[in-house]
The first five atom37 places (N, CA, C, CB, O) and aatype in JSON, in Angstrom:
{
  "aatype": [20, 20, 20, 20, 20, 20, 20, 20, 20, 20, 20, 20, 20, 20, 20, 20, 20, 20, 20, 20, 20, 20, 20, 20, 20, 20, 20, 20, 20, 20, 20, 20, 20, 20, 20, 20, 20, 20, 20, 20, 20, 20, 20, 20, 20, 20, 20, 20, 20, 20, 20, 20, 20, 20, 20, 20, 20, 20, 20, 20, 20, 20, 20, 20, 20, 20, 20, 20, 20, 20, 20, 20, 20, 20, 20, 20, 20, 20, 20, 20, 20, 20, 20, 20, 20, 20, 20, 20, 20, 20, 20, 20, 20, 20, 20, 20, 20, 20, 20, 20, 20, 20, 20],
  "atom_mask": [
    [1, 1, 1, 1, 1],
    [1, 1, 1, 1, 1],
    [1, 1, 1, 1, 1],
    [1, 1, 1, 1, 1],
    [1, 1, 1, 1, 1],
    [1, 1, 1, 1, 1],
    [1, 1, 1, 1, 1],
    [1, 1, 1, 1, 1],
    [1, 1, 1, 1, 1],
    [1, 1, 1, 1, 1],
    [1, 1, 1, 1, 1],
    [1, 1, 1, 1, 1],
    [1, 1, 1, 1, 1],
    [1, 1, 1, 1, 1],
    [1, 1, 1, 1, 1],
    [1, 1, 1, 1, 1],
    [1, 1, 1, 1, 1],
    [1, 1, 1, 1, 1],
    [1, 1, 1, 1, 1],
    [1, 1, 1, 1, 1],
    [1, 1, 1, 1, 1],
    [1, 1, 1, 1, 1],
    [1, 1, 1, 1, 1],
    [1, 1, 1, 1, 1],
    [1, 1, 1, 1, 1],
    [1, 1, 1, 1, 1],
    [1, 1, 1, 1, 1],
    [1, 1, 1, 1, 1],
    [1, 1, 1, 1, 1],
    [1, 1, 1, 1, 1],
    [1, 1, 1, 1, 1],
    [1, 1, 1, 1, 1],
    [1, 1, 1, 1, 1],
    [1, 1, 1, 1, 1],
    [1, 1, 1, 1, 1],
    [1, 1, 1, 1, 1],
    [1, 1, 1, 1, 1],
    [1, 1, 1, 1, 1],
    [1, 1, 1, 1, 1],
    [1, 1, 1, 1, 1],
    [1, 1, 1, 1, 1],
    [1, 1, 1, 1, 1],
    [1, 1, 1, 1, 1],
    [1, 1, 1, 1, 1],
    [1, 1, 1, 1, 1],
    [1, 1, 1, 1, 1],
    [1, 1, 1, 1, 1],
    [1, 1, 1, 1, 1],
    [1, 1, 1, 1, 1],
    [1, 1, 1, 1, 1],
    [1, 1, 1, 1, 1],
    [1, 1, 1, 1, 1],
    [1, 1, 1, 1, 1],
    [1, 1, 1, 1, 1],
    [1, 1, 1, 1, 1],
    [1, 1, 1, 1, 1],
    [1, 1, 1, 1, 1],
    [1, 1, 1, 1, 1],
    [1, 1, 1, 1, 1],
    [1, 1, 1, 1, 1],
    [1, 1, 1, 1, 1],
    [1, 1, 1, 1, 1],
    [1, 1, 1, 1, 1],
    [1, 1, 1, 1, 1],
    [1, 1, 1, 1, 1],
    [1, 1, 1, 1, 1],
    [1, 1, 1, 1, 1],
    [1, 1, 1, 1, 1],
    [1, 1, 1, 1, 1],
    [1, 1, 1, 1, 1],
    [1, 1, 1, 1, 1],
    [1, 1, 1, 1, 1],
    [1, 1, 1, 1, 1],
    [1, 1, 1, 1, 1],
    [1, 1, 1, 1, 1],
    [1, 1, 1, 1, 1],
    [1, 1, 1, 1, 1],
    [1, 1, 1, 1, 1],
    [1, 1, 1, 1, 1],
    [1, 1, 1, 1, 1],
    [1, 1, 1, 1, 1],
    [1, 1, 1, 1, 1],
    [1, 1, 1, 1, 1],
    [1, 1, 1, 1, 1],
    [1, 1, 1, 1, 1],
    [1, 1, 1, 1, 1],
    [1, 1, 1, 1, 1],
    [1, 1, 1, 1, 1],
    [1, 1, 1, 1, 1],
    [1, 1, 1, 1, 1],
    [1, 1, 1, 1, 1],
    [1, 1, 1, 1, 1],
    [1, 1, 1, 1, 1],
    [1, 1, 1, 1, 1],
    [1, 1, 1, 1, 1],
    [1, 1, 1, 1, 1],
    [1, 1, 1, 1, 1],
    [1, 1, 1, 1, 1],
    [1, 1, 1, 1, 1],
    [1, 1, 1, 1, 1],
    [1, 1, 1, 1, 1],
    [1, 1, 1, 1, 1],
    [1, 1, 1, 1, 1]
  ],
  "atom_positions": [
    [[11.78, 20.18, 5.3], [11.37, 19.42, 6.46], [10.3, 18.41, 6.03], [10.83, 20.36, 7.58], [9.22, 18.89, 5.68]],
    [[10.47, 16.85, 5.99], [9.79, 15.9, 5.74], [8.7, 15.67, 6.85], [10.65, 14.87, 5.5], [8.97, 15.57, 8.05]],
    [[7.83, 15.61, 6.48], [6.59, 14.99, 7.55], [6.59, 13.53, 7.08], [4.8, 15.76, 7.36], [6.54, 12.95, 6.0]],
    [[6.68, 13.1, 8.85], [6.81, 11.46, 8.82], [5.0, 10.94, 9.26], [8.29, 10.82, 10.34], [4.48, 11.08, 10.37]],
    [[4.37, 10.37, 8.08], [3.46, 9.64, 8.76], [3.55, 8.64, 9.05], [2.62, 9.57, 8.43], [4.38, 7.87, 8.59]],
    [[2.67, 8.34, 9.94], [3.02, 6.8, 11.04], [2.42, 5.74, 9.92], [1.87, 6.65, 13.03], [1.67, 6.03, 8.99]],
    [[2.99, 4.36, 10.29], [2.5, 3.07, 9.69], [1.27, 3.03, 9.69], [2.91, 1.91, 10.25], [0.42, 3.3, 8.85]],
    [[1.24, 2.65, 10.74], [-0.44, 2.46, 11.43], [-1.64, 3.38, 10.82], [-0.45, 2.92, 13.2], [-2.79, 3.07, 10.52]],
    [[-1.03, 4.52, 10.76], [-2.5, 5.2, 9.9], [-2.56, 4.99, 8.71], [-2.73, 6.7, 9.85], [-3.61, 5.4, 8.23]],
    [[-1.65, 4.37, 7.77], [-1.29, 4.04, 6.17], [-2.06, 2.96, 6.0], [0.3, 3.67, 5.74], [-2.7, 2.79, 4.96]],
    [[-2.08, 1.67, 7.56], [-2.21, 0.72, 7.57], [-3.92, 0.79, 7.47], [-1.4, 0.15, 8.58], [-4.49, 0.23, 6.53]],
    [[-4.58, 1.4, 8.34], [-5.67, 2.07, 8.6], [-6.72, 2.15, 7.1], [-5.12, 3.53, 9.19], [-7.69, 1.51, 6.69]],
    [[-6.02, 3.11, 6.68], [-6.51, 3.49, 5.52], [-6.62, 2.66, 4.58], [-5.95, 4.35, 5.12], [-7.6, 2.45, 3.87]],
    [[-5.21, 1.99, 4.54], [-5.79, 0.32, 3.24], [-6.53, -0.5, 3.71], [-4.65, -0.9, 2.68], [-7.23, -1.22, 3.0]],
    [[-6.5, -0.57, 5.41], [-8.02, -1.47, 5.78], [-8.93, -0.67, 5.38], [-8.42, -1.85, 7.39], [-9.74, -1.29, 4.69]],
    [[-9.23, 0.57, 5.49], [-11.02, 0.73, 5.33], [-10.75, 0.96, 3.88], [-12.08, 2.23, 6.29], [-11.75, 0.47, 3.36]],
    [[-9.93, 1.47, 2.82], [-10.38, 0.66, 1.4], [-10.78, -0.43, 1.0], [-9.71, 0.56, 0.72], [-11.83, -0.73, 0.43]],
    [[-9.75, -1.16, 1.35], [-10.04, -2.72, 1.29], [-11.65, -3.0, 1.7], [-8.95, -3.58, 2.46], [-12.46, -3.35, 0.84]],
    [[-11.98, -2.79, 3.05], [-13.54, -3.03, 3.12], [-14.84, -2.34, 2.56], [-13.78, -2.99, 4.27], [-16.03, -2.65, 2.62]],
    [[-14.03, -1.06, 1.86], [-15.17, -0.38, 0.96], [-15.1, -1.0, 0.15], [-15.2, 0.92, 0.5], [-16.21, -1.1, -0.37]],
    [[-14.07, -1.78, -0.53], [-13.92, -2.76, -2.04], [-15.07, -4.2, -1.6], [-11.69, -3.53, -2.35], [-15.98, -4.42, -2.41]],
    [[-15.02, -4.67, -0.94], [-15.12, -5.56, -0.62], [-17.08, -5.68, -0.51], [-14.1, -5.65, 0.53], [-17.9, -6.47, -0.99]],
    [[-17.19, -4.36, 0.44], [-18.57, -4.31, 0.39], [-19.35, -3.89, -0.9], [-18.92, -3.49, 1.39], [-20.52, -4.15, -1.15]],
    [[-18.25, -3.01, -1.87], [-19.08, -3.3, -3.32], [-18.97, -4.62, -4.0], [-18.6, -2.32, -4.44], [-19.99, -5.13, -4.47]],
    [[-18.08, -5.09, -4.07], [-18.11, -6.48, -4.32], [-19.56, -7.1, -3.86], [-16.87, -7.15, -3.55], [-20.5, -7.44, -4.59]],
    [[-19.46, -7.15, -2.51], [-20.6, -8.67, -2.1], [-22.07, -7.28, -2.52], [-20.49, -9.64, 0.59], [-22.82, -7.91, -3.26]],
    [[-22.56, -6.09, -2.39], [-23.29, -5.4, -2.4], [-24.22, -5.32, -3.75], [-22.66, -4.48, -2.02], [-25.45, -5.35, -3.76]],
    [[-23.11, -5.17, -5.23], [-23.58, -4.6, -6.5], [-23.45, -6.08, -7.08], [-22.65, -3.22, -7.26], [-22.63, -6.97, -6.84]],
    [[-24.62, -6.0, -8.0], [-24.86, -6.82, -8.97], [-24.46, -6.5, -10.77], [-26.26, -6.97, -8.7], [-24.58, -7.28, -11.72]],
    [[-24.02, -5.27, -10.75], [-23.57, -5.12, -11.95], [-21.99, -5.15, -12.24], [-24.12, -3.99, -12.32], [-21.27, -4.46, -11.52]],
    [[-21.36, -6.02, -13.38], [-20.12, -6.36, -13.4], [-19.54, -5.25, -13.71], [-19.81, -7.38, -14.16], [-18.37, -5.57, -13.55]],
    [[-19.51, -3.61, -14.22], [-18.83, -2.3, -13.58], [-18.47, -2.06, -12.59], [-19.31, -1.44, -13.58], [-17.32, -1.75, -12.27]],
    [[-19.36, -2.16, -11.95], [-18.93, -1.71, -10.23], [-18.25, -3.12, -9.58], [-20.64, -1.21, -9.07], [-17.51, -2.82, -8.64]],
    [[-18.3, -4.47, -9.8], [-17.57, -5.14, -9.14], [-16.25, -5.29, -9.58], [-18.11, -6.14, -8.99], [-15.62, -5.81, -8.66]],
    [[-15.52, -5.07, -10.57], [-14.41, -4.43, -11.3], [-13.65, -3.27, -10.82], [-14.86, -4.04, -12.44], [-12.42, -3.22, -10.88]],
    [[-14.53, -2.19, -10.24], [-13.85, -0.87, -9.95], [-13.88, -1.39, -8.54], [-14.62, 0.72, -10.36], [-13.16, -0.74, -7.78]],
    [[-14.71, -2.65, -7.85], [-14.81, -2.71, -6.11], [-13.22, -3.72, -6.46], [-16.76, -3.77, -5.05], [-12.27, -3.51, -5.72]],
    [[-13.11, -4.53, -7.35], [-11.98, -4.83, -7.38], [-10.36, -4.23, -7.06], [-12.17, -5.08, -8.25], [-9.32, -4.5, -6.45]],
    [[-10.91, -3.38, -7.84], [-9.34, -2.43, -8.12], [-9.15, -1.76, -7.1], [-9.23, -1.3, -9.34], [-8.03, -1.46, -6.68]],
    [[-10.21, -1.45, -6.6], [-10.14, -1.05, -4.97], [-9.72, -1.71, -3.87], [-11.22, -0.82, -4.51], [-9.26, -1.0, -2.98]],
    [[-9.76, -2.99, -3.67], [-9.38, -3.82, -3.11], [-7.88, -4.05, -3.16], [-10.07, -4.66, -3.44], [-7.15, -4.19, -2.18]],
    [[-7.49, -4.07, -4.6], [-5.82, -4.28, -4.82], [-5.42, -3.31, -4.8], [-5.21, -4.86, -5.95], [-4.36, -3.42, -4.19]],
    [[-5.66, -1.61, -5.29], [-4.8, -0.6, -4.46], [-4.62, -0.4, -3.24], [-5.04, 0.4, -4.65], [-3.61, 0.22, -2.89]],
    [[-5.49, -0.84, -2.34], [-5.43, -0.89, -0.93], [-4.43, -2.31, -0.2], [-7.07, -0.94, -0.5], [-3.93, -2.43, 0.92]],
    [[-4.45, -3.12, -1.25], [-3.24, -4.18, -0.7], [-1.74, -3.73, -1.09], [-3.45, -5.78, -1.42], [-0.74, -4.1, -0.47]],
    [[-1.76, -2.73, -2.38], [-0.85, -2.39, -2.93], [-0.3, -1.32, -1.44], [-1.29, -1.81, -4.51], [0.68, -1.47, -0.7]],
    [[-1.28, -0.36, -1.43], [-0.91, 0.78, -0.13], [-0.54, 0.22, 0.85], [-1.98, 1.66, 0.44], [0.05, 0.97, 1.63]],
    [[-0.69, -1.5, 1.35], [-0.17, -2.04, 2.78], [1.03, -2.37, 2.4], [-0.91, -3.29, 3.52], [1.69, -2.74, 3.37]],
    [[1.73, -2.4, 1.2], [2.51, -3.32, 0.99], [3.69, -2.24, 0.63], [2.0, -4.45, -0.06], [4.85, -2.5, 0.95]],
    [[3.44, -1.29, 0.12], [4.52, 0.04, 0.3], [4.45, 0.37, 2.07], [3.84, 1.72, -0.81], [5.44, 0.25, 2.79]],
    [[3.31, 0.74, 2.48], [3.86, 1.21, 3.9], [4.46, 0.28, 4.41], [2.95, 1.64, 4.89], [5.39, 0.61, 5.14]],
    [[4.24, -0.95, 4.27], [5.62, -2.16, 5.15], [6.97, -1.87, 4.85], [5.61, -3.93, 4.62], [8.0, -1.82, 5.53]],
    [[6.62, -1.67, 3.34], [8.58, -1.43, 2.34], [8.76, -0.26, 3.19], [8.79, -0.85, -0.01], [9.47, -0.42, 4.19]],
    [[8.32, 0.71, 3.0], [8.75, 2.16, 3.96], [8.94, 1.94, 5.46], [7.5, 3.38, 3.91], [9.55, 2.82, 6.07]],
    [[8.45, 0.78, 6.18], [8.7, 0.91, 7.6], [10.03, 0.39, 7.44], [7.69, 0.14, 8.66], [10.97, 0.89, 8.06]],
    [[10.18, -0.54, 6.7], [11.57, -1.42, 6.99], [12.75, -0.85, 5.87], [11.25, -3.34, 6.68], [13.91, -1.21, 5.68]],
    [[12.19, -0.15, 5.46], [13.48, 0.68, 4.07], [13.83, -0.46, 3.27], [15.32, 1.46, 4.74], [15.0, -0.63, 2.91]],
    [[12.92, -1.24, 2.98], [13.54, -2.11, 1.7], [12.34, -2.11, 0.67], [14.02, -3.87, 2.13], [11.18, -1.96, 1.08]],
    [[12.74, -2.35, -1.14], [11.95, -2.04, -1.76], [10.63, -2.62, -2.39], [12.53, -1.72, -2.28], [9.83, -2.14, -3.19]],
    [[10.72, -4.5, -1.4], [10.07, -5.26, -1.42], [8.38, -4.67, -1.36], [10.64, -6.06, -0.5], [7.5, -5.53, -1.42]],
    [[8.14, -3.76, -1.28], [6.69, -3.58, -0.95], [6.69, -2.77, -2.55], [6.18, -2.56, 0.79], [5.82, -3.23, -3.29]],
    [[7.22, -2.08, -2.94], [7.28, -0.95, -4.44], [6.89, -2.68, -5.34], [9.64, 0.25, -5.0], [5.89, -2.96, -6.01]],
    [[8.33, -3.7, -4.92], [8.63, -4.78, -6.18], [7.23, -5.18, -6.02], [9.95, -6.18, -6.04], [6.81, -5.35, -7.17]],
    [[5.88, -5.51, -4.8], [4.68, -5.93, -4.88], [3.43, -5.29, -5.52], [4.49, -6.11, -3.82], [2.39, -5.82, -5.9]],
    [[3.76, -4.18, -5.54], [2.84, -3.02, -6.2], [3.0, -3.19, -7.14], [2.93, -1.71, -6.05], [1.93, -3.3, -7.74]],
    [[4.36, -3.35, -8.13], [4.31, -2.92, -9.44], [3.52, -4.55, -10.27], [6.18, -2.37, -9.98], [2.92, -4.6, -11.35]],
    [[3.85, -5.87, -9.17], [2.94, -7.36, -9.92], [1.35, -6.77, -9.47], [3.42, -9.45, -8.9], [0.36, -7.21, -10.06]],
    [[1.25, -5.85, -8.48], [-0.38, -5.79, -8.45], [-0.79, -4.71, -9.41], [-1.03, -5.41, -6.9], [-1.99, -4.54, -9.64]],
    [[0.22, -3.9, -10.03], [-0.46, -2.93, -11.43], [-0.53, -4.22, -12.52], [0.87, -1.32, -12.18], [-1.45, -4.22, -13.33]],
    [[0.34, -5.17, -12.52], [0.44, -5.94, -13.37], [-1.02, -6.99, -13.81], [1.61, -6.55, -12.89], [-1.75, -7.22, -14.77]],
    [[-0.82, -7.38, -12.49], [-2.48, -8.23, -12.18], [-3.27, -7.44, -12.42], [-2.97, -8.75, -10.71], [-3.71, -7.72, -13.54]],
    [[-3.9, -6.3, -11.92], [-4.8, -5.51, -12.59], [-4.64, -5.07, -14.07], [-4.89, -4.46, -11.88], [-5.67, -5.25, -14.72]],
    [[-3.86, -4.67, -14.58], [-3.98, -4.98, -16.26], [-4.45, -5.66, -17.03], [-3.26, -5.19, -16.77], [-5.16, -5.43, -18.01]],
    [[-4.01, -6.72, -16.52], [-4.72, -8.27, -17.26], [-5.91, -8.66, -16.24], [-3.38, -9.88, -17.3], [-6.41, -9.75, -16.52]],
    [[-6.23, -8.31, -15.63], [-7.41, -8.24, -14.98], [-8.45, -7.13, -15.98], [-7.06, -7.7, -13.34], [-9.53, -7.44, -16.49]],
    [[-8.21, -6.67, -16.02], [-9.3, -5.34, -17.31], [-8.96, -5.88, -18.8], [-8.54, -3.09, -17.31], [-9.4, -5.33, -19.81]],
    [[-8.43, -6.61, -18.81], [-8.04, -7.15, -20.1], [-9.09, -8.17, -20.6], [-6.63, -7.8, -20.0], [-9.68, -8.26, -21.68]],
    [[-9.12, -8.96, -19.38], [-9.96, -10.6, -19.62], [-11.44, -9.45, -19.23], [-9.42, -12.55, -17.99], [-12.28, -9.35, -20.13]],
    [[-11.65, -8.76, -18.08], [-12.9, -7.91, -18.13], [-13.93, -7.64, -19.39], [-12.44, -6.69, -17.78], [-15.12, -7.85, -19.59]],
    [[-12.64, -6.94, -20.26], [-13.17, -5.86, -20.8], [-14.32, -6.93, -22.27], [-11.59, -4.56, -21.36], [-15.26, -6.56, -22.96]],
    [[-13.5, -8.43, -22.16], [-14.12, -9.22, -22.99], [-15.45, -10.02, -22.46], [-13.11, -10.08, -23.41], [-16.3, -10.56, -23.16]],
    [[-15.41, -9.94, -20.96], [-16.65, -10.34, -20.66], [-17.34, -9.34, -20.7], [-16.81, -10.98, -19.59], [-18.18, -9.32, -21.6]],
    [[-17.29, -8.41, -19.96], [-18.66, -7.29, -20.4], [-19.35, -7.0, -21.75], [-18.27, -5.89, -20.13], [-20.51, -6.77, -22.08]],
    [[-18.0, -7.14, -22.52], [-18.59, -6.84, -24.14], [-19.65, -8.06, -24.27], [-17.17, -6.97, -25.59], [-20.78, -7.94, -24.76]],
    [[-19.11, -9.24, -23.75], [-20.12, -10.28, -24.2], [-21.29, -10.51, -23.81], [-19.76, -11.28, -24.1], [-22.21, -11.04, -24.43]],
    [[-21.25, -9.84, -22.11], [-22.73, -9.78, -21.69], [-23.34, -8.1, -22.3], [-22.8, -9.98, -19.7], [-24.57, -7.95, -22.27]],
    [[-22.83, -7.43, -22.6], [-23.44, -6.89, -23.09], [-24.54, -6.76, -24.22], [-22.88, -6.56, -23.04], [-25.67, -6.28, -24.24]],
    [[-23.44, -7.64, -25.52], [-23.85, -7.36, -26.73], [-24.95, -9.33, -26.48], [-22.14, -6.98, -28.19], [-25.99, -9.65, -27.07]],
    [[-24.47, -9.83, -25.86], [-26.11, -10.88, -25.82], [-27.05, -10.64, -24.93], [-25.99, -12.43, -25.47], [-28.21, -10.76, -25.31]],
    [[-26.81, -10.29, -23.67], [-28.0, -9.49, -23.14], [-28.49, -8.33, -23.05], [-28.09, -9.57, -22.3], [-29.69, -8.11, -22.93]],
    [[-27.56, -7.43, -23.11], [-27.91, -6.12, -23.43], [-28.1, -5.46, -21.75], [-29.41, -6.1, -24.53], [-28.98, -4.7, -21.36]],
    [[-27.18, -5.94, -21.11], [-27.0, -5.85, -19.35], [-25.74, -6.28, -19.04], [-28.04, -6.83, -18.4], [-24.95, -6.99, -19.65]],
    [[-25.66, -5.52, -17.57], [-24.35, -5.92, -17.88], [-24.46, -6.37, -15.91], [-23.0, -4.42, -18.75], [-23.54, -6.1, -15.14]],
    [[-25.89, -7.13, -15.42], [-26.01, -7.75, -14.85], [-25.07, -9.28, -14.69], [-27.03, -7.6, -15.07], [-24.71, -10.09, -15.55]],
    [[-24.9, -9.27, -13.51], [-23.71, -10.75, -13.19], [-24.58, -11.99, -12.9], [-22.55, -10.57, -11.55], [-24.12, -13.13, -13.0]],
    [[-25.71, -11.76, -12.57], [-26.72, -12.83, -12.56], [-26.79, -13.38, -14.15], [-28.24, -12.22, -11.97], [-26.64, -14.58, -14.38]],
    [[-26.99, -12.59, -15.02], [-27.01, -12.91, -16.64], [-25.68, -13.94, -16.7], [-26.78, -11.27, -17.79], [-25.95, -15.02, -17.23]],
    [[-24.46, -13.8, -16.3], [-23.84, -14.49, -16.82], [-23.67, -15.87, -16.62], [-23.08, -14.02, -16.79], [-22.75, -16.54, -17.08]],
    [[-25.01, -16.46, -15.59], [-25.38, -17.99, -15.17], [-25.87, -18.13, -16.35], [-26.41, -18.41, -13.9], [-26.27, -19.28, -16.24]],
    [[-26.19, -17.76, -17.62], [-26.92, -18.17, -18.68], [-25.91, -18.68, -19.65], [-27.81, -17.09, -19.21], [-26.1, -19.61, -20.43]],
    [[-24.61, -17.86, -19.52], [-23.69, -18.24, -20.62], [-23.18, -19.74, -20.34], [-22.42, -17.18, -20.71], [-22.75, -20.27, -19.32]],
    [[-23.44, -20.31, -21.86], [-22.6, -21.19, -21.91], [-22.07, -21.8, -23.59], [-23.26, -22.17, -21.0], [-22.7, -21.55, -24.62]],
    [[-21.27, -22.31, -23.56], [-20.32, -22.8, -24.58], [-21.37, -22.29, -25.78], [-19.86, -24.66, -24.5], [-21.08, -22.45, -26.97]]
  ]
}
């Protein structure tokens, strides 16, 4: 026996991720946490975008999830080279520091 949950509470739930992402975003000043407020943000667009595919039985919301694992990959990819860089010249991994970088 399958338990059917409703749209609307799926829908629910990727809104208040989405705005927990969002408020670490504008909140934290260190580029860790605005990275993980990131990824938070796109699993929660990812979660609206399967519960749509599941309301309407087509697989268009799965085919959107799998470009938003995609985007996030290469999203931690280009990351993982800025942090190293504010790290190893400032020794912080403050986002204000990175108004200093240049060429």
């Amino acid at each position: 026996m399958a338990i059917s949950v409703p749209v609307e509470h799926v829908l629910y739930v990727a809104a208040l991720l989405f705005l927990m992402g969002l408020a670490g975003v504008l909140a934290r000043r260190n580029v860790m946490f605005l990275l993980m407020s990131l990824e938070v943000m796109m699993n929660a667009a990812g979660l609206a975008f399967i519960a749509a595919g599941a309301k309407w039985g087509q697989p268009d919301g799965q085919i959107m999830f799998m470009l938003i694992l995609a985007l996030a990959a290469a999203e931690v990819a280009v990351a993982l080279g800025l942090v190293l860089q504010l790290s190893r010249r400032y020794g912080t991994l403050d986002v204000d520091s990175a108004s200093e970088l240049s060429g």
